[in-house]
N, C-alpha and C positions, 0 to 999 in steps of 0.2 A: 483309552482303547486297550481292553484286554488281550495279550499276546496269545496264540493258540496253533495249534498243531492239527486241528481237527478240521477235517475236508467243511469248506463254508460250499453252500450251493453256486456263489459263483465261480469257485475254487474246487473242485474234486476233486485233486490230485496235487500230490507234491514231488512227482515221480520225475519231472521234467526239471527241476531242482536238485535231483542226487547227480554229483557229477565228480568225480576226481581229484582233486587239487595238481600240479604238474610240482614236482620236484624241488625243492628251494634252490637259489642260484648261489654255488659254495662263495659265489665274488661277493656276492650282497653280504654275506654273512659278518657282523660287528665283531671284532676282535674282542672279548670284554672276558672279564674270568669273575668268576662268583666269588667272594667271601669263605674262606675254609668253614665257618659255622651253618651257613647256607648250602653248603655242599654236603656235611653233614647229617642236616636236618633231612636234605630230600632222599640222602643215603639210608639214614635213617627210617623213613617212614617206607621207603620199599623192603628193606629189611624188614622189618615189623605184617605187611602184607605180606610177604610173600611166605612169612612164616607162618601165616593164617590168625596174624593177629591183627587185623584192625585198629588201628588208632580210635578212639571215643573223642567226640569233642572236647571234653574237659582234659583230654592228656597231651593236649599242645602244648601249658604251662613244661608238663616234665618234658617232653621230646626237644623243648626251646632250650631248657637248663643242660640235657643230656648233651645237647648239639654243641654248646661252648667248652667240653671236656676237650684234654688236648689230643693230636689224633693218633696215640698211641692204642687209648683208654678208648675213643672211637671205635679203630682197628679191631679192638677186642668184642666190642662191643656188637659189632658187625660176624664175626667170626663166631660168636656163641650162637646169633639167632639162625645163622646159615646152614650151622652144623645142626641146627635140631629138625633140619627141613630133609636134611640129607641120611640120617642115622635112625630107618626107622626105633618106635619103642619094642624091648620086647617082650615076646607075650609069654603067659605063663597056661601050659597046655599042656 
């Protein structure tokens, strides 16, 4: 059975289905801490979007390698692509 999104005639609508989620419970929450290369990586890839660059599937190899540098070389690595979001270029006019 193929999965689908589109109104079936005995199905019109899926509007009775959109509903809120309620807040997570902070007690439920697992004490757990991620991995510094893990914490990198995700640091990493919003860094990268947010700079309007998109990761390509083929550049998970480098983002993988970048992500095991120590987090000084991270730090920096963070701080160049944040600065190019924030400084526009200038123009010649």
């Amino acid at each position: 059975m193929a999965h689908t999104t589109t109104p079936t005639p005995d199905r019109l609508s899926w509007a009775h289905d959109d509903f809120l989620l309620p807040p997570p419970n902070p007690a439920q929450r697992l004490n757990l801490t991620l991995p510094a290369r893990d914490v990198h990586r995700l640091e990493l890839h919003a860094a990268l979007t947010t700079a309007g660059v998109a990761p390509m599937p083929g550049d998970r190899e480098a983002i993988d390698h970048l992500s095991t540098l120590p987090d000084h070389v991270h730090t920096a690595l963070h701080r160049w692509l944040t600065h190019t979001t924030r400084q526009p270029a200038p123009t010649n006019s």
